[in-house]
N, C-alpha and C positions, 0 to 999 in steps of 0.2 A: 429888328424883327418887323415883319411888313403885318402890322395887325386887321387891314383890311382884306388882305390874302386870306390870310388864316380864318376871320368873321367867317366871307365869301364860303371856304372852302366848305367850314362846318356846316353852314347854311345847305348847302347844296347836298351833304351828303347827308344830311337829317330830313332832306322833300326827298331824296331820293329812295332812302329809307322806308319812307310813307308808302311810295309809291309802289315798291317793291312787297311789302307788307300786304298792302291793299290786294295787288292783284295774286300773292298767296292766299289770302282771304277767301277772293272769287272761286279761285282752284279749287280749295278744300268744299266751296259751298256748291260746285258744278259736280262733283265726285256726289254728293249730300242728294242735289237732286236727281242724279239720275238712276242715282238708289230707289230714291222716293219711285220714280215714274216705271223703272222696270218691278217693284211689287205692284204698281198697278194695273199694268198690263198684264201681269201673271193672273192679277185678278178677274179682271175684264174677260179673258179668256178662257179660263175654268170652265168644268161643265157646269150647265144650270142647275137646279137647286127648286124645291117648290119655294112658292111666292109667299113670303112671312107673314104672319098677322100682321102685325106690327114693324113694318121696315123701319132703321131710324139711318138717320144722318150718318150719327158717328159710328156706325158698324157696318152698314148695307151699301151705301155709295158706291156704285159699278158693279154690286152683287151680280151675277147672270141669276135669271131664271124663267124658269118655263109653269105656263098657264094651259085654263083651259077657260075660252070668253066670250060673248057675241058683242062682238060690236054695233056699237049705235049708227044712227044715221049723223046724229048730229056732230060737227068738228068745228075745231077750230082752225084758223090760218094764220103762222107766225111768219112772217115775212124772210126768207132765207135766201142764200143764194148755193149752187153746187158747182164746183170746178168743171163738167162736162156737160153740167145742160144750165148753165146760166141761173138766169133770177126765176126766183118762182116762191114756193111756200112748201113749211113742213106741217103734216097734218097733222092735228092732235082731236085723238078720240078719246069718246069712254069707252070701257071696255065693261062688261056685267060679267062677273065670276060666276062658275057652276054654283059656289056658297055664296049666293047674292051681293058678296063685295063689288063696289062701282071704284074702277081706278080710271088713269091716264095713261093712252098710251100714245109714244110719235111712231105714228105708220110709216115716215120717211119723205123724202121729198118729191112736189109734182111742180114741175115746170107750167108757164103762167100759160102758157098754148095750150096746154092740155089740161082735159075734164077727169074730174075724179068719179068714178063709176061709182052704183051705191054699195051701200056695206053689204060685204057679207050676208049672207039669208039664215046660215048656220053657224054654228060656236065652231071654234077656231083653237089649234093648239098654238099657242104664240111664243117665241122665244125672245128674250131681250136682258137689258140689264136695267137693273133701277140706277135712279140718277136725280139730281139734285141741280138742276144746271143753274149758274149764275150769270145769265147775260145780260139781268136791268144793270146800268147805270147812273149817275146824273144827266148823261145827254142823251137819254134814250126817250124817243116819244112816247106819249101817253097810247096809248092801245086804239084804236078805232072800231069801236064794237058794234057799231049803227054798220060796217063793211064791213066785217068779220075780219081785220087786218089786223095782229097783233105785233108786236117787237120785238117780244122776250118772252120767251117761257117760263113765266113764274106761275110754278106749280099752285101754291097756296090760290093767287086768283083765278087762275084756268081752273083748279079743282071746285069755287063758288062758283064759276062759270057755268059749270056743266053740271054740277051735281053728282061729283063722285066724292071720294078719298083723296086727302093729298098724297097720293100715289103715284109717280111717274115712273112707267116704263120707256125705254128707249126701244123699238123690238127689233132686231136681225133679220125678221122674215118678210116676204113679201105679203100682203093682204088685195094689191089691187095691184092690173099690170102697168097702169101708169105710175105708181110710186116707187121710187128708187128708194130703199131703205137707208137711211147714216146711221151706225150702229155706234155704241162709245167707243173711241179712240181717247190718247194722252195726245193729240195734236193740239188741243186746247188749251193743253197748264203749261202756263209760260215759262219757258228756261232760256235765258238772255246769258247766264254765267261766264259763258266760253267767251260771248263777245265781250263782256265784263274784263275777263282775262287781258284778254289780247290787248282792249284801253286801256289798261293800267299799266302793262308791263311794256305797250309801244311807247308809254309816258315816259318809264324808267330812261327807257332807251334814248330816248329825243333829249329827257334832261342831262342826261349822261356826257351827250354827246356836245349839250348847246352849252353845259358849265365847263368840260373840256378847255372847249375855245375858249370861253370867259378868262378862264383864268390862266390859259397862256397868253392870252392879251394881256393881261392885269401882271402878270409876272414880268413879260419882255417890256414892258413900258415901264418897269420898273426895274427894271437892270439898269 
């Protein structure tokens, strides 16, 4: 009995196992997410809703809803870029509610060639979704507030910035003709699953094939 055959064989067929395993795993977690992401977009797209006292994380997240605000003069400039008009900045306002609530809202994106006209002179019906976005990291720079240049939209310090609520609206509508709106989308929440899939189970296949040979080598050398 050739017991380094046999070692080999089981060896191979217990990573193969894994392999196979694994990218069941991914499957079932690709199926997971894309549940996840189509109730979010079901949500995203709703009719709006008036704007909550108290919006929170764990209930409102992509809420839609609709205001009624003047916008300030003052904004801020998060550094972004748009797949049609290149680098430029997303502008974030306050907004003054009819009940004296101060939030944030992103007006949308204005390309670095072009000037942002001033606000609004009258209160505005505004449409958007609240939102929570998480784009600091550790390699994200520090803010540049002497050039009004920021990196991330973190709500908590843009909201001490300006002096409103940590309120963040994303809005749908237009407020100025140079700014293109980016309204929420699920293009942001990362789903890698599928390709997850396909690495695990081209693994199976490569090991399948490379232990194959192995061990008709190992076998004819041993005849």
């Amino acid at each position: 009995m050739n017991w380094k055959l046999i070692f080999a064989a089981t060896l191979s067929v217990i990573v193969l196992a894994i392999f196979i395993g694994l990218g069941t795993w991914q499957l079932q977690r690709l199926k997971e997410k894309t549940g996840v992401i189509a109730v979010i977009e079901t949500k995203i797209a709703a009719d709006p809703v008036a704007l909550p006292m108290l919006p929170s994380l764990e209930t409102d997240k992509f809420l839609p809803v609709q205001f009624t605000g003047q916008i300030d003069a003052a904004y801020i400039r998060v550094l972004a870029s748009h797949r049609d008009f290149g680098a430029g900045y997303r502008i974030i306002s306050p907004v003054t509610l009819t009940d004296g609530r101060r939030i944030l809202v992103d007006r949308g994106f204005i390309a670095l060639s072009q000037a942002l006209e001033h606000a609004p002179a009258t209160p505005l019906s505004l449409t958007g979704n609240l939102h929570w976005p998480e784009d600091r990291n550790a390699y994200t720079p520090e803010d540049d507030l002497a050039e009004n240049i920021w990196f991330a939209r973190d709500v908590e310090k843009m909201a001490m910035h300006l002096g409103t609520d940590p309120v963040f609206v994303i809005l749908r509508t237009q407020t100025d003709p140079a700014l293109h709106p980016m309204p929420v989308t699920t293009e942001s929440i990362p789903n890698r699953h599928l390709e997850y899939v396909g690495t695990w189970f081209l693994l199976a296949i490569t090991w399948s094939v490379m232990t194959g040979f192995a061990l008709w080598r190992m076998k004819r050398r041993n005849a």
